[in-house]
C-alpha positions in Angstrom: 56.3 27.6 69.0 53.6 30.7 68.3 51.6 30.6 65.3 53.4 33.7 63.8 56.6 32.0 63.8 55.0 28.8 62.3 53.6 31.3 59.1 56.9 32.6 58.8 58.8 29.5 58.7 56.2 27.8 56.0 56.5 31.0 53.9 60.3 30.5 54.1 60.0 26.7 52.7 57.7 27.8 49.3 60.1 30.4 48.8 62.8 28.6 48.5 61.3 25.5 46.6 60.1 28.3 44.4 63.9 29.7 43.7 64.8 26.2 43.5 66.2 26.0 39.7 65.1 21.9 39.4 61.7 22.9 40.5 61.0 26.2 38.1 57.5 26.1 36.2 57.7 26.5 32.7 55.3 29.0 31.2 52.0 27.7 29.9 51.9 26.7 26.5 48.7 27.0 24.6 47.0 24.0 23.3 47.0 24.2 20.1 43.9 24.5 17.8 42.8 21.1 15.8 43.4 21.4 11.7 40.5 23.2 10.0 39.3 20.2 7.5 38.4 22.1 4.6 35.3 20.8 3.1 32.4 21.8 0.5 28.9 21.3 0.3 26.7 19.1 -2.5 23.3 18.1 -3.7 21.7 15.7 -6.0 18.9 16.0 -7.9 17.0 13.3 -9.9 16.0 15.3 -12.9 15.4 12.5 -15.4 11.6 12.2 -16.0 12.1 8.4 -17.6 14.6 6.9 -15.9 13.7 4.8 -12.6 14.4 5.2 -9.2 18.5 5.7 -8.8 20.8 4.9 -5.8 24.2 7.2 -5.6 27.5 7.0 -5.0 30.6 8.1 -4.3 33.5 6.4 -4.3 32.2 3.1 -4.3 30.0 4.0 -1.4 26.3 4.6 -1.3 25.2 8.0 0.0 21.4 8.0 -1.4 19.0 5.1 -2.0 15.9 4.6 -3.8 16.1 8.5 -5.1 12.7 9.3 -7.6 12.2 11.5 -10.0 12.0 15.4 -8.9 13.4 14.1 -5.4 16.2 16.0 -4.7 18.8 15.7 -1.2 19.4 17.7 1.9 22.8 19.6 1.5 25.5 17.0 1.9 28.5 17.9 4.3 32.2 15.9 2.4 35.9 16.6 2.6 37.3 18.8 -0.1 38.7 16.4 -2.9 38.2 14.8 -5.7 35.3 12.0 -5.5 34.0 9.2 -7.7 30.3 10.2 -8.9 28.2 6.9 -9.6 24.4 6.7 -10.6 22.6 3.4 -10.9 19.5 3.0 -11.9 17.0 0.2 -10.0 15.6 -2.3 -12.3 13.7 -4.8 -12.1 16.5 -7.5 -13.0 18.8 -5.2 -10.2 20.8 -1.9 -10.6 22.3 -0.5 -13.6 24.9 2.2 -14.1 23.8 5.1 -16.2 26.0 7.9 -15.2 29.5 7.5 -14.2 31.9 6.8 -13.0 33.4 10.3 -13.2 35.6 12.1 -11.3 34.6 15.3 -9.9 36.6 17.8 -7.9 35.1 19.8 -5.0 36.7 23.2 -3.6 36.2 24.1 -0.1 33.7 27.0 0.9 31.6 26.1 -2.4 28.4 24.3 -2.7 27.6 22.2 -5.7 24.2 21.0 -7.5 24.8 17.4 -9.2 21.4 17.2 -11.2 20.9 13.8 -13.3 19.2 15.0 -16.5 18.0 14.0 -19.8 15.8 10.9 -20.9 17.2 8.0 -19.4 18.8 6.7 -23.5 20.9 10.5 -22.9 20.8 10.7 -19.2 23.7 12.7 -18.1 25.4 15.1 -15.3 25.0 18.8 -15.2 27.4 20.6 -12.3 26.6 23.8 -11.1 28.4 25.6 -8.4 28.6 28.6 -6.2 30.1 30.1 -3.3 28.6 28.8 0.2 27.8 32.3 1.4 24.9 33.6 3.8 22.2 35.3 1.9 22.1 39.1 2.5 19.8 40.5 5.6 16.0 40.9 4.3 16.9 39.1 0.9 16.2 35.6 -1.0 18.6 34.1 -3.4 17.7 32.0 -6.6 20.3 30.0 -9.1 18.1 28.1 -11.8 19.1 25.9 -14.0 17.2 24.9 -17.7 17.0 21.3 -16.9 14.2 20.0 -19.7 16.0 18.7 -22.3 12.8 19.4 -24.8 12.1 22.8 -24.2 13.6 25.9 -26.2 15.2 28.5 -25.2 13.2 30.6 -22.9 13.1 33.8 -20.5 12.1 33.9 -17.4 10.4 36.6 -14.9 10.6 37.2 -11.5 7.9 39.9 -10.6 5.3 41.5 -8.5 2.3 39.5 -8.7 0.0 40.3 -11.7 2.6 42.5 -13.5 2.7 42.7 -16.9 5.4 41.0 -18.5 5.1 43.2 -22.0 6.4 45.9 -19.4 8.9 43.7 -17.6 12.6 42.7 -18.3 13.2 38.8 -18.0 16.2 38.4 -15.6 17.4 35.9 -18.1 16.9 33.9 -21.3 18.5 30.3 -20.8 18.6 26.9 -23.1 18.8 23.5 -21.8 22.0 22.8 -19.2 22.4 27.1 -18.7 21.4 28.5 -15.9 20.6 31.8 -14.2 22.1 33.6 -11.2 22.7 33.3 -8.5 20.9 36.3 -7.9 19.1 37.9 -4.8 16.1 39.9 -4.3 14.4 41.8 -1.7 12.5 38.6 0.3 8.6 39.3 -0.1 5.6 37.8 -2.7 6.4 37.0 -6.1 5.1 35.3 -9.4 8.1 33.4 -11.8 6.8 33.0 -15.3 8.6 31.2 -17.9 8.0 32.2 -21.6 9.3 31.4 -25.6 12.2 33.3 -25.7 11.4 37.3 -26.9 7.5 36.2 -26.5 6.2 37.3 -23.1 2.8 36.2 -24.3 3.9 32.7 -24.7 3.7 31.6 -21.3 4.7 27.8 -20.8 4.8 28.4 -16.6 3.1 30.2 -14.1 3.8 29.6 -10.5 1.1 32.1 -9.4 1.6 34.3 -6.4 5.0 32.1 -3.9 6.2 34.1 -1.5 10.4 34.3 -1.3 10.8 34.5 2.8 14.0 36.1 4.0 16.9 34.1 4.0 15.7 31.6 1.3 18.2 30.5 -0.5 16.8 28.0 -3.6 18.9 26.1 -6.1 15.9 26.1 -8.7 15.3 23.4 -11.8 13.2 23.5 -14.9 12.4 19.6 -15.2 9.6 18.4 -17.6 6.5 18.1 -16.1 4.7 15.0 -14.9 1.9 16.0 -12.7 -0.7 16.9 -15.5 -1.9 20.1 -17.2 -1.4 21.9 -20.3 2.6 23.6 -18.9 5.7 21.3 -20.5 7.2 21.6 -17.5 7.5 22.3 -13.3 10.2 23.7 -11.3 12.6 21.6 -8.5 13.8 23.8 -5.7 16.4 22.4 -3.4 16.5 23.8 0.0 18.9 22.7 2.6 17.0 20.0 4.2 15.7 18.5 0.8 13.7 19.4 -2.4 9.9 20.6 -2.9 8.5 21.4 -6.1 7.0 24.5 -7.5 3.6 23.3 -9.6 1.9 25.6 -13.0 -0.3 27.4 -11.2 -2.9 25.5 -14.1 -2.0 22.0 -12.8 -5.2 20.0 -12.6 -5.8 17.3 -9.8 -7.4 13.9 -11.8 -10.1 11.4 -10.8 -11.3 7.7 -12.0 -13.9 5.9 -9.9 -14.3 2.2 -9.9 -17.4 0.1 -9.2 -15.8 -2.9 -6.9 -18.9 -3.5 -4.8 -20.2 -6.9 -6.5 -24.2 -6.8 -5.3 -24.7 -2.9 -5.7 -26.7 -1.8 -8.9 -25.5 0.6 -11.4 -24.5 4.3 -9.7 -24.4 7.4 -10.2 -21.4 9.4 -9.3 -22.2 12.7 -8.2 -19.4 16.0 -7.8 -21.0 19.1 -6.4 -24.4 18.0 -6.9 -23.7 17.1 -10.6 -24.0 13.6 -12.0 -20.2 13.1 -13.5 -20.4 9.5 -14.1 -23.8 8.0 -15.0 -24.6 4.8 -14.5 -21.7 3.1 -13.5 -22.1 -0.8 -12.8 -19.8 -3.5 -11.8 -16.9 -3.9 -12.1 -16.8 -1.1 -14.5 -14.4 2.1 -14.1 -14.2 5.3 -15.6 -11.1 6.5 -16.4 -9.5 10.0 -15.4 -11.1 12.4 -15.1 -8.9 15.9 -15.2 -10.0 18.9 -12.8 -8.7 22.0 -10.8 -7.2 20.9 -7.2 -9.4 21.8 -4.3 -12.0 20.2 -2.3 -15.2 18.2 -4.2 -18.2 16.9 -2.6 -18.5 13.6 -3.9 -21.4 11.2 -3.5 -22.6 7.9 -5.2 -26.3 7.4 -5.5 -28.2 4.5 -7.2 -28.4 5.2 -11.0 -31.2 7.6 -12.0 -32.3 7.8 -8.0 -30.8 10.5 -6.6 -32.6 9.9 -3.1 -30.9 6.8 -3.1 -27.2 7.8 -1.4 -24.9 4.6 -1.0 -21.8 6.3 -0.6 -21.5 9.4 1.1 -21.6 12.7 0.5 -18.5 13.2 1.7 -15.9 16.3 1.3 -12.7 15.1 -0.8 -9.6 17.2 -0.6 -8.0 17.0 -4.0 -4.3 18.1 -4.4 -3.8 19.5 -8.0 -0.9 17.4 -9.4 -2.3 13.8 -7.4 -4.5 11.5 -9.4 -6.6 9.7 -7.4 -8.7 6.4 -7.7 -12.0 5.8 -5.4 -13.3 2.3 -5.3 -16.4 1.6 -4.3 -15.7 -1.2 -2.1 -17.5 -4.2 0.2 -21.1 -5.7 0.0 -24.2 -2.7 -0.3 -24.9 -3.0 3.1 -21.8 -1.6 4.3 -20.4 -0.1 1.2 -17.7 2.3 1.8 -15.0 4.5 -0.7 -11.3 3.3 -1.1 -9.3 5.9 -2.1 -5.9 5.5 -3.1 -3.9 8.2 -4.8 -1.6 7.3 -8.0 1.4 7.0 -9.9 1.4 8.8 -13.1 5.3 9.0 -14.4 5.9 6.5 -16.8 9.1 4.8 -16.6 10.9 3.8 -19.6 12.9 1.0 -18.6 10.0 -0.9 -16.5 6.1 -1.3 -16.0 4.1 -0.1 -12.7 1.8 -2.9 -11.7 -0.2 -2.5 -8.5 -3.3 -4.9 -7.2 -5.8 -4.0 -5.1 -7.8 -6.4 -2.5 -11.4 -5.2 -3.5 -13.0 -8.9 -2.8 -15.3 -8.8 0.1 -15.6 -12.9 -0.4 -11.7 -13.4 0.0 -10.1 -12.9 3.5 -6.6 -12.2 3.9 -4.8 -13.3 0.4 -1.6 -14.1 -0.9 -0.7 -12.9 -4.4 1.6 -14.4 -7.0 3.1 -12.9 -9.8 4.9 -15.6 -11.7 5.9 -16.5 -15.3 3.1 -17.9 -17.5 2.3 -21.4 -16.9 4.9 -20.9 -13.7 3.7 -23.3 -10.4 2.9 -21.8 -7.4 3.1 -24.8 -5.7 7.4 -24.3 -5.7 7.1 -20.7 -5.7 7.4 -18.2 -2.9 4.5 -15.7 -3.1 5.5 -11.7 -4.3 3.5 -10.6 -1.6 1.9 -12.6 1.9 -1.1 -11.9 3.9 -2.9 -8.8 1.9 -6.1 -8.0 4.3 -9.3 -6.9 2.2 -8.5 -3.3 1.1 -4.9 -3.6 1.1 -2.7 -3.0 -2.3 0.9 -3.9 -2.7 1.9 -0.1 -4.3 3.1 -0.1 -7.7 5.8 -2.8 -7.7 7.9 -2.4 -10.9 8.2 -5.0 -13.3 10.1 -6.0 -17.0 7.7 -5.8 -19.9 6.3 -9.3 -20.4 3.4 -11.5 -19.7 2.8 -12.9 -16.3 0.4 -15.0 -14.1 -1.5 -13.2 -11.2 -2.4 -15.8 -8.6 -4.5 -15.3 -5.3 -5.1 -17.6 -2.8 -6.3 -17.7 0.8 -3.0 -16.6 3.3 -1.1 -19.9 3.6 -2.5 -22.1 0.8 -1.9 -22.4 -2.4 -5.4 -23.1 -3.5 -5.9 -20.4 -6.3 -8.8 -18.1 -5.5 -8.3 -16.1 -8.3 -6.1 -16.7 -11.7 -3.8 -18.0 -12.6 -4.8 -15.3 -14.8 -2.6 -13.8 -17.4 -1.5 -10.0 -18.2 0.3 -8.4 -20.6 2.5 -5.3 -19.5 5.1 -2.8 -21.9 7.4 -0.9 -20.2 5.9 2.6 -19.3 2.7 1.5 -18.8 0.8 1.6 -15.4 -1.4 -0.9 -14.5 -3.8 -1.7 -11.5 -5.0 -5.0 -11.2 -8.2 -5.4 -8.6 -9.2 -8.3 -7.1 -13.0 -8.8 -7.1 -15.9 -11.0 -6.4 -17.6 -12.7 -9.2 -19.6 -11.2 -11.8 -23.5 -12.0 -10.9 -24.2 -15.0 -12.2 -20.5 -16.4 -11.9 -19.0 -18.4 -9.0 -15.2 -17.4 -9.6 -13.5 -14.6 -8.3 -11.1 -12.5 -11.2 -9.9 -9.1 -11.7 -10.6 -6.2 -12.5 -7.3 -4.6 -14.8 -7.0 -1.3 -15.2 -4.5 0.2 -17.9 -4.3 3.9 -17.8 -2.6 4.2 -21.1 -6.3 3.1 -22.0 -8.1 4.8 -19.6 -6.7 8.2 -20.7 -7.2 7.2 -24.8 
């Protein structure tokens, strides 16, 4: 048989299973498109300057942990609906509801601010919404919210650096739980400035020159300030990845300087070529010292002998709204500066206690923090193996007296204590462990209050 007639023959059999009516194709169907889940957009923001640490929920489930004050979340992606809203607060003696339950309804295509405000005795929700839109081309957006339960009624500007805010319109006047905008402007540099209401020479904030990059879009809070300076208050903006906040352009940095080195004589600490601190001896401290941010020279010389340098100079780096603590730490010979930056927000429902391993003498330590008269010898201790120059952080603790026990890692010999403080809730407190005070044998501590230090 030829080729041709082969073709021919083959075209003859697909035609006819093609005419065949068991064998006809059925047109293509589309595949149809998966539901559109409708869903909404919210943040939280810890805006309570008492209260402690919170965890949050929603219905019955934890979504963010261990959340601190001014410490706000990235934009949270949830189902349209109605959610159970839950805020406990971390204690000491374990969590405790202060907000909530409450049930709160979220439309799709909006974007909500949940911002925990108030003292922690009134602590409360405030809700503020709007529509989950792209900022406009070339622009910034702002929506702010009054959240300082203690301020008054007050306007705030939005202007070109410098301006002068007798010639300048407020875009709005606001009390606690109002808020302004949303509103957009034209992205470039800009100076907010918060006033008394109908007194634009009242200024209570002053960012300073921020510039408002295009596309920015900032869910902005009034919270009262705990970072220092004269201004009642700073400012919380949310972005989408998380918070970051927006200091008084005024807001001092703060300094104390310890003497932890046990056989060094009395110093001098000199800033800038200045003698600050005169005469400073073991285990003496100073106390804070408040200043503008920026970067110090710093160096510690034996008292009234300038020529005599034990520590430094060095350059410090000061952030304005850190404290810091330097301890002069170790023997002479090798004397060196521990620097350790603080926590200054007092918290009304527990003390900060934090101890320091300034003890040259002692190796690596264990550290108990037990009831008064409490024995170590059945108790597990708070924190194991502390290396010389180590601190446990502020670890927070109910008002009350308690032991402070060190011994050498893996004994429980005491090295230092049991001795006994006394702590209130809202206070701070560092507790350093040092060598003995010349003449002594016994190592003790060094217990630094800084309701004291700053009165």
């Amino acid at each position: 048989m030829k080729l041709s007639s082969k073709i021919i023959i083959l075209c003859s059999m697909l035609t006819l299973g093609a005419c065949s009516s068991d064998n006809n194709p059925q047109p293509l169907q589309p595949t149809p498109s998966p539901p559109v889940t409708p869903t909404t957009k919210v943040q939280v923001l810890h805006g309570s300057p008492d209260a402690p640490a919170v965890n949050v929920l929603l219905n019955d489930n934890q979504i963010l942990g261990n959340v601190d004050y001014k410490v706000g979340s990235g934009v949270l992606t949830l189902t349209e609906g109605t959610y159970s809203v839950q805020v406990d607060g971390i204690l000491p003696s374990g969590d405790v509801t202060v907000i909530g339950p409450v049930d709160l309804n979220f439309a799709t295509g909006m974007i909500y601010m949940i911002a925990a405000v108030n003292d922690v005795a009134s602590i409360e929700p405030v809700v503020i919404s709007q529509p989950d839109t792209a900022v406009s081309a070339g622009s910034a957006r702002l929506f702010v919210l009054h959240g300082a339960a203690a301020a008054p009624t007050v306007d705030v500007f939005v202007t070109a650096p410098g301006a002068d805010l007798t010639a300048s319109a407020p875009v709005g006047t606001f009390s606690f739980k109002e808020t302004i905008g949303p509103a957009e402007v034209a992205a470039g540099d800009y100076q907010i400035r918060v006033t008394a209401a109908g007194d634009p020479s009242a200024v209570v904030f002053d960012s300073g020159t921020m510039t408002l990059n295009d596309g920015d879009d900032l869910t902005v809070t009034a919270v009262p300030n705990s970072s220092g300076g004269p201004a009642p208050i700073s400012l919380v903006a949310l972005i989408e990845t998380g918070s970051l906040e927006i200091l008084d352009v005024n807001t001092p940095t703060s300094l104390q300087v310890i003497h932890a080195s046990p056989d060094a004589p009395a110093v001098d600490i000199v800033v800038d070529g200045n003698v600050l601190v005169p005469a400073l001896a073991f285990p003496d401290a100073t106390g804070f010292v408040e200043t503008p941010g920026g970067v110090y020279n710093l160096a510690v010389t034996v008292a009234g002998n300038p020529g005599s340098v034990a520590i430094g100079p060095v350059d410090l780096d000061l952030a304005a709204g850190v404290r810091y603590s330097v301890f002069a730490v170790d023997q002479l010979a090798t004397i060196e500066a521990l620097i350790l930056s603080d926590d200054a927000r007092r918290v009304a429902t527990n003390a900060k206690v934090r101890i320091v391993h300034a003890s040259p003498t002692a190796a690596d330590v264990d550290i108990y923090v037990t009831a008064v008269g409490a024995d170590i010898n059945v108790a597990d201790p708070t924190l194991e193996n502390v290396a010389f120059k180590a601190n446990t952080g502020f670890l927070a603790l109910a008002a009350g007296d308690y032991d402070v026990t060190v011994t050498p890692t893996g004994t429980k010999t005491a090295a230092i204590g049991p001795a006994t403080i006394s702590i209130s809730d809202g206070g701070i407190y560092t507790a350093v462990a040092r060598d003995p005070l010349p003449g002594e044998t016994e190592l003790g501590l060094i217990v630094l209050d800084d309701f004291l230090a700053n009165n």
